[in-house]
N, CA and C of each residue as an Amber inpcrd file, in Angstrom:
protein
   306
  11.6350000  -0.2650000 -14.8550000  10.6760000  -0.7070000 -13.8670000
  10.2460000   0.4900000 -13.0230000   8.8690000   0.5930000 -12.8280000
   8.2550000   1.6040000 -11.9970000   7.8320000   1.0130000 -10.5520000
   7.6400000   1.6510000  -9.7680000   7.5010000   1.7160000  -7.9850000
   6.0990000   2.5910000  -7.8470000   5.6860000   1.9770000  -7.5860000
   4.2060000   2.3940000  -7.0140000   4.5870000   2.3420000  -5.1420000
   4.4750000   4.0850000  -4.4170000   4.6590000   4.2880000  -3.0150000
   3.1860000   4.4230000  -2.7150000   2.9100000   4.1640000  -1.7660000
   1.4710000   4.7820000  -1.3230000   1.6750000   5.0150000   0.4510000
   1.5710000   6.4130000   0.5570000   1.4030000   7.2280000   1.7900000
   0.1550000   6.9020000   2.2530000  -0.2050000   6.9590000   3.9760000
  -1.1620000   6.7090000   4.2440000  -1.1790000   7.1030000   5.5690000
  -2.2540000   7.4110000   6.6480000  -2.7390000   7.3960000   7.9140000
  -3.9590000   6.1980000   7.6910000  -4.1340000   5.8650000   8.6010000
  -5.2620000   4.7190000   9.0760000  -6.5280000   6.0990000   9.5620000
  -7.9210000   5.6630000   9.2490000  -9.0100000   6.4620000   9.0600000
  -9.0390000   6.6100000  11.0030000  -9.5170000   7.8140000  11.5080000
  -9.7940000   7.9850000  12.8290000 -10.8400000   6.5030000  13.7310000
 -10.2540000   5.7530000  14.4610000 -11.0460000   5.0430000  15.0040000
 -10.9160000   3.4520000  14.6640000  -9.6200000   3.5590000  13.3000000
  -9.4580000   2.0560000  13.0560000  -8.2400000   1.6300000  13.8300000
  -8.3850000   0.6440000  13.8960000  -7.3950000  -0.2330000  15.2060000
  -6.3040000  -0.7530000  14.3530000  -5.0790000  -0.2780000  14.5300000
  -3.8380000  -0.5000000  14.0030000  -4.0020000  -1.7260000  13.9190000
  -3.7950000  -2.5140000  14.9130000  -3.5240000  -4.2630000  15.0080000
  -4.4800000  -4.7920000  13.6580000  -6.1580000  -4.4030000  13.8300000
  -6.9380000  -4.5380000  12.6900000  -6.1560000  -4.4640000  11.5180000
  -5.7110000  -3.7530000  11.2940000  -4.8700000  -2.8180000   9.5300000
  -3.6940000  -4.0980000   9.2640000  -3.2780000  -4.1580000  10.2020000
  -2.3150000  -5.0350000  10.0060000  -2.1240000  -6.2540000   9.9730000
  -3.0670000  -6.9950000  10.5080000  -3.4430000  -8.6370000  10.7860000
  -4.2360000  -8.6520000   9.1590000  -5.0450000  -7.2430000   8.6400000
  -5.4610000  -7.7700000   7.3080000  -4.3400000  -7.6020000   6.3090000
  -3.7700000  -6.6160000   6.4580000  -2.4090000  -6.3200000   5.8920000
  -1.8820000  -7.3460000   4.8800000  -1.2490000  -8.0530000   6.5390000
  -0.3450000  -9.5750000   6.2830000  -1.4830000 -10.7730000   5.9820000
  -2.4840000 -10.7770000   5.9670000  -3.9640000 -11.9900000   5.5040000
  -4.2440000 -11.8130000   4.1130000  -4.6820000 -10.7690000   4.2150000
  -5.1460000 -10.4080000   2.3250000  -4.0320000  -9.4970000   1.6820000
  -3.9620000  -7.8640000   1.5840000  -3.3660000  -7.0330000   1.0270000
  -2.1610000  -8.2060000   0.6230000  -1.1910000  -8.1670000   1.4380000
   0.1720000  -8.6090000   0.8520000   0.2060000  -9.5050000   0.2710000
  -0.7950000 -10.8910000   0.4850000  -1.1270000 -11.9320000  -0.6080000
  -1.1280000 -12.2660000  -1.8320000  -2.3310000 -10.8030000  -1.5010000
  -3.5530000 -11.0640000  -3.4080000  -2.6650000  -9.9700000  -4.2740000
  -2.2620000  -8.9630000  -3.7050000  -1.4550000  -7.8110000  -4.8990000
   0.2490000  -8.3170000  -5.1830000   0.7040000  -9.4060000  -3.7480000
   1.7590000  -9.9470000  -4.0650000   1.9590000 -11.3500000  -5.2270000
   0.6330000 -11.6620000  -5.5490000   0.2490000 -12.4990000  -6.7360000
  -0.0120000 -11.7240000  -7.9070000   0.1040000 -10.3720000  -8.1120000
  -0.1580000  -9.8670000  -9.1810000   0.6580000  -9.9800000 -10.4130000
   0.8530000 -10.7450000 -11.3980000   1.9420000 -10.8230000 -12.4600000
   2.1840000  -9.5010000 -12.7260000   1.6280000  -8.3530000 -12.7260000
   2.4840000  -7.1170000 -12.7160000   3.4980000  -6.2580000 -11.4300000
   2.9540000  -7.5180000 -10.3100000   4.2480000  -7.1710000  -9.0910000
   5.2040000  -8.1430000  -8.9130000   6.4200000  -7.4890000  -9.0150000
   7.2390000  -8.0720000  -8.4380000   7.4200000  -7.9640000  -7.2510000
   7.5700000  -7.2320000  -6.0110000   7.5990000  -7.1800000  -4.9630000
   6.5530000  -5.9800000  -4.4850000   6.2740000  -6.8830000  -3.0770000
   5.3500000  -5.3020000  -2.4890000   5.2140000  -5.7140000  -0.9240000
   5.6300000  -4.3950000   0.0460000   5.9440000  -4.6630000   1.3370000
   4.8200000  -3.6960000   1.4850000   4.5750000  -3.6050000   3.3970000
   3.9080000  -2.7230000   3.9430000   5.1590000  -2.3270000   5.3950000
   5.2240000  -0.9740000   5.3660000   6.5010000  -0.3300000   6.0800000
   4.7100000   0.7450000   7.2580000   5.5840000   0.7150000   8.5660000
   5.1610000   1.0080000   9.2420000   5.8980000   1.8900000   9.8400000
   5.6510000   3.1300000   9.6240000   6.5830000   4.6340000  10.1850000
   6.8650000   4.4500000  11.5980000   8.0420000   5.2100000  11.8970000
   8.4540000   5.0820000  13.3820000   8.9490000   6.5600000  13.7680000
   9.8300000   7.3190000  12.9200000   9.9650000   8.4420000  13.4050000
  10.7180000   9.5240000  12.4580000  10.5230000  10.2720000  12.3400000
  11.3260000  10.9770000  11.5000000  12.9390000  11.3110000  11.8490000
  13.5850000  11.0710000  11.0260000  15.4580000  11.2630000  11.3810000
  16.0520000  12.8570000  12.1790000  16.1940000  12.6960000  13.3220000
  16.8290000  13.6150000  13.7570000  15.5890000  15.0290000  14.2500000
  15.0290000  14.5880000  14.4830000  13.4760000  15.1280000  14.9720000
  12.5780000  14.5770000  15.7800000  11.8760000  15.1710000  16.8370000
  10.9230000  14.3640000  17.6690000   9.3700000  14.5460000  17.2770000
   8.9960000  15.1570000  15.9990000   7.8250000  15.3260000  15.2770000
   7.5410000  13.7430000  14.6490000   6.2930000  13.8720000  14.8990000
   5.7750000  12.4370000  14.4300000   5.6310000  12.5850000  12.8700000
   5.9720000  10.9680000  12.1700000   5.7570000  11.0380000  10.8180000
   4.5710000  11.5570000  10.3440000   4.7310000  12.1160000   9.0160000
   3.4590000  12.5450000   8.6120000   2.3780000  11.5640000   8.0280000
   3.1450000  10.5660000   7.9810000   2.7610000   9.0530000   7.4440000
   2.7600000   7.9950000   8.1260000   1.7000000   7.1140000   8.7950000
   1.9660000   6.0050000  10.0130000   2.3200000   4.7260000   9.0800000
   2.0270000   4.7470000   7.4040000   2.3250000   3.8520000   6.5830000
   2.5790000   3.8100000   5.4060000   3.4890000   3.1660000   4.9700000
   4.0420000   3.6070000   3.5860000   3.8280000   1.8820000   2.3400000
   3.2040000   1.9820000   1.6670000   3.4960000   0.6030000   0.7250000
   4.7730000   0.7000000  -0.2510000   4.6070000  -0.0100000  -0.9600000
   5.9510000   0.0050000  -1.6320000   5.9920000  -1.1590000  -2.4780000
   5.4040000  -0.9300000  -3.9080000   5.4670000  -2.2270000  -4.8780000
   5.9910000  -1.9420000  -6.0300000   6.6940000  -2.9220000  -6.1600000
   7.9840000  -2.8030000  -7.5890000   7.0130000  -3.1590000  -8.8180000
   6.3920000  -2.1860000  -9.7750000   5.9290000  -2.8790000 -10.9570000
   6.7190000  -3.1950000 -11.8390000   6.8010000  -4.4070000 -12.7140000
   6.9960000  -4.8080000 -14.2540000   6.2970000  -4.0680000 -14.9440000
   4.8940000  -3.5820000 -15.0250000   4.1500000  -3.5690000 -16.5160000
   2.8990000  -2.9430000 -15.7430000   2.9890000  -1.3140000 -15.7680000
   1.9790000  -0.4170000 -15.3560000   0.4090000  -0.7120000 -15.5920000
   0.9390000  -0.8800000 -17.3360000  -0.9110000  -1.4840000 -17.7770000
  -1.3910000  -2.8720000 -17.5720000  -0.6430000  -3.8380000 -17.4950000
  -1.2420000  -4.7080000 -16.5920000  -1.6940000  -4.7300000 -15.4980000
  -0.0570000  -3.8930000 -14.3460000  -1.6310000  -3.4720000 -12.9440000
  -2.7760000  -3.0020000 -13.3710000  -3.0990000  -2.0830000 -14.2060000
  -4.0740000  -1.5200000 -14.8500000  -5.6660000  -2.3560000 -14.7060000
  -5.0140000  -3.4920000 -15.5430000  -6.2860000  -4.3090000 -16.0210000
  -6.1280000  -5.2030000 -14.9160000  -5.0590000  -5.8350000 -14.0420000
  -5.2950000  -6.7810000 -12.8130000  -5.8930000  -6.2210000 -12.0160000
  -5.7750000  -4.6510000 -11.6290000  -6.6660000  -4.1080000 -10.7490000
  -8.4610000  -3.6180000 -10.6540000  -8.3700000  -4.2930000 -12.3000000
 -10.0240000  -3.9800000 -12.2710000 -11.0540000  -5.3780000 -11.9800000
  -9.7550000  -6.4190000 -11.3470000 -10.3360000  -8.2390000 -11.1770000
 -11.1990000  -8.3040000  -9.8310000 -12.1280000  -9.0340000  -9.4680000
 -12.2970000  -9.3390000  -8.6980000 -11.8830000  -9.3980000  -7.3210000
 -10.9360000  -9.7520000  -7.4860000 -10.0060000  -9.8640000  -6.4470000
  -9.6500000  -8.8050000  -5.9540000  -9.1330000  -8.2330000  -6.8010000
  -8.1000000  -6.7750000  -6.4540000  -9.0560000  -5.5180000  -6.0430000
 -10.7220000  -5.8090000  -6.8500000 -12.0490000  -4.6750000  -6.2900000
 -11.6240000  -5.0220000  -5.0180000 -11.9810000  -6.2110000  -4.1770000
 -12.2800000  -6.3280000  -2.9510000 -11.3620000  -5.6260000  -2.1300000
  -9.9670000  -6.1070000  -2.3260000  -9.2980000  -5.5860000  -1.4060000
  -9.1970000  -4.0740000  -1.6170000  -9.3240000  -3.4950000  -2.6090000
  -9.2180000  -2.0900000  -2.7820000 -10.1260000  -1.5720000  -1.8930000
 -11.4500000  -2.0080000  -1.7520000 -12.5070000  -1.4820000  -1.5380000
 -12.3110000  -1.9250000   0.3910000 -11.8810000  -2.4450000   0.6650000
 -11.5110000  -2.8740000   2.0930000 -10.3920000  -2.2900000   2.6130000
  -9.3530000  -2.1710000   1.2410000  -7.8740000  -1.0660000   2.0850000
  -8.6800000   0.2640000   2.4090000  -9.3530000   0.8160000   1.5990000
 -10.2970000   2.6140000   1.5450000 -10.9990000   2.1510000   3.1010000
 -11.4420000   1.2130000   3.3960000 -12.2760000   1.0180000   4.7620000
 -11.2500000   1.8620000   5.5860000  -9.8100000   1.4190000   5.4800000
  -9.0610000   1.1810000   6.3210000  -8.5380000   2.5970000   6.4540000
  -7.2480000   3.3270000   5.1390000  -6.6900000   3.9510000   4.7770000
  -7.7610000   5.6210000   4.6600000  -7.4180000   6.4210000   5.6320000
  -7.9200000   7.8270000   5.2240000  -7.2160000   8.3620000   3.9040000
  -7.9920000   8.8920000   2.8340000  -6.8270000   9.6710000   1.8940000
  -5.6730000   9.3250000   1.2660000  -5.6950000   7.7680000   1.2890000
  -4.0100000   7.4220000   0.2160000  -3.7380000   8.1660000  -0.5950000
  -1.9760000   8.4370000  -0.8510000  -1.5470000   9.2450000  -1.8380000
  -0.5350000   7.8270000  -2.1780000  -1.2180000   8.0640000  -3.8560000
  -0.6640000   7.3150000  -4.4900000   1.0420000   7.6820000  -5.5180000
   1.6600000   6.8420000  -5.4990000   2.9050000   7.5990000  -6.5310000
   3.3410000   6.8630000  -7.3000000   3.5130000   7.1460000  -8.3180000
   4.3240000   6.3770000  -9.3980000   5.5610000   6.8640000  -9.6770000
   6.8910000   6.1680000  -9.1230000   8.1110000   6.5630000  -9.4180000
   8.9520000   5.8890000 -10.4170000  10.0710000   6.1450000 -10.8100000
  11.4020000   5.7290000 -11.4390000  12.1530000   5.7460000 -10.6170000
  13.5480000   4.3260000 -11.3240000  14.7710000   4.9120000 -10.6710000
  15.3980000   5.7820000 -11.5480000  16.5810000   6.7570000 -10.9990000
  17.5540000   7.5270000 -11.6650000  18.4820000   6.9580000 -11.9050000
């Protein structure tokens, strides 16, 4: 099973509360219905360990895939355009990752 992380800042001028009221409305919903997710949270940075430098990241996702090429083709649905195209409203520059466990 692969882990899709996605790093993020919110674009200059968008209203946290905004990001997040859609967050928990749509995002976590429609991609948490995806038969290629098994789980997927939204983590909200607080501080880096043992340092008073702010994260480099105000948000982190975090979705457990089953079956890469199915996100593949679920992400080209209807559904999944919209919100994509509404997280980019939101999200300056996502860095996307595809991990393993060891």
């Amino acid at each position: 099973m692969q882990t899709l992380i996605v790093l993020f800042n919110l674009k200059d001028g968008v209203d946290a509360a905004a990001y997040e009221r859609w967050a928990h409305e749509t995002d976590l919903p429609v991609a948490s219905a995806l038969a290629s997710v098994d789980s997927f949270e939204v983590l909200r940075t607080l501080a880096v360990m043992g340092s008073d430098q702010a994260p480099p990241y105000q948000y982190i996702e975090r979705l457990r895939i089953n079956d890469m090429a199915l996100l593949g083709q679920e992400a080209g649905g209807a559904a999944m355009q919209k919100v994509a195209a509404e997280f980019r409203a939101f999200a300056d520059n996502p860095l996307f990752i595809i991990t393993e466990s060891i």
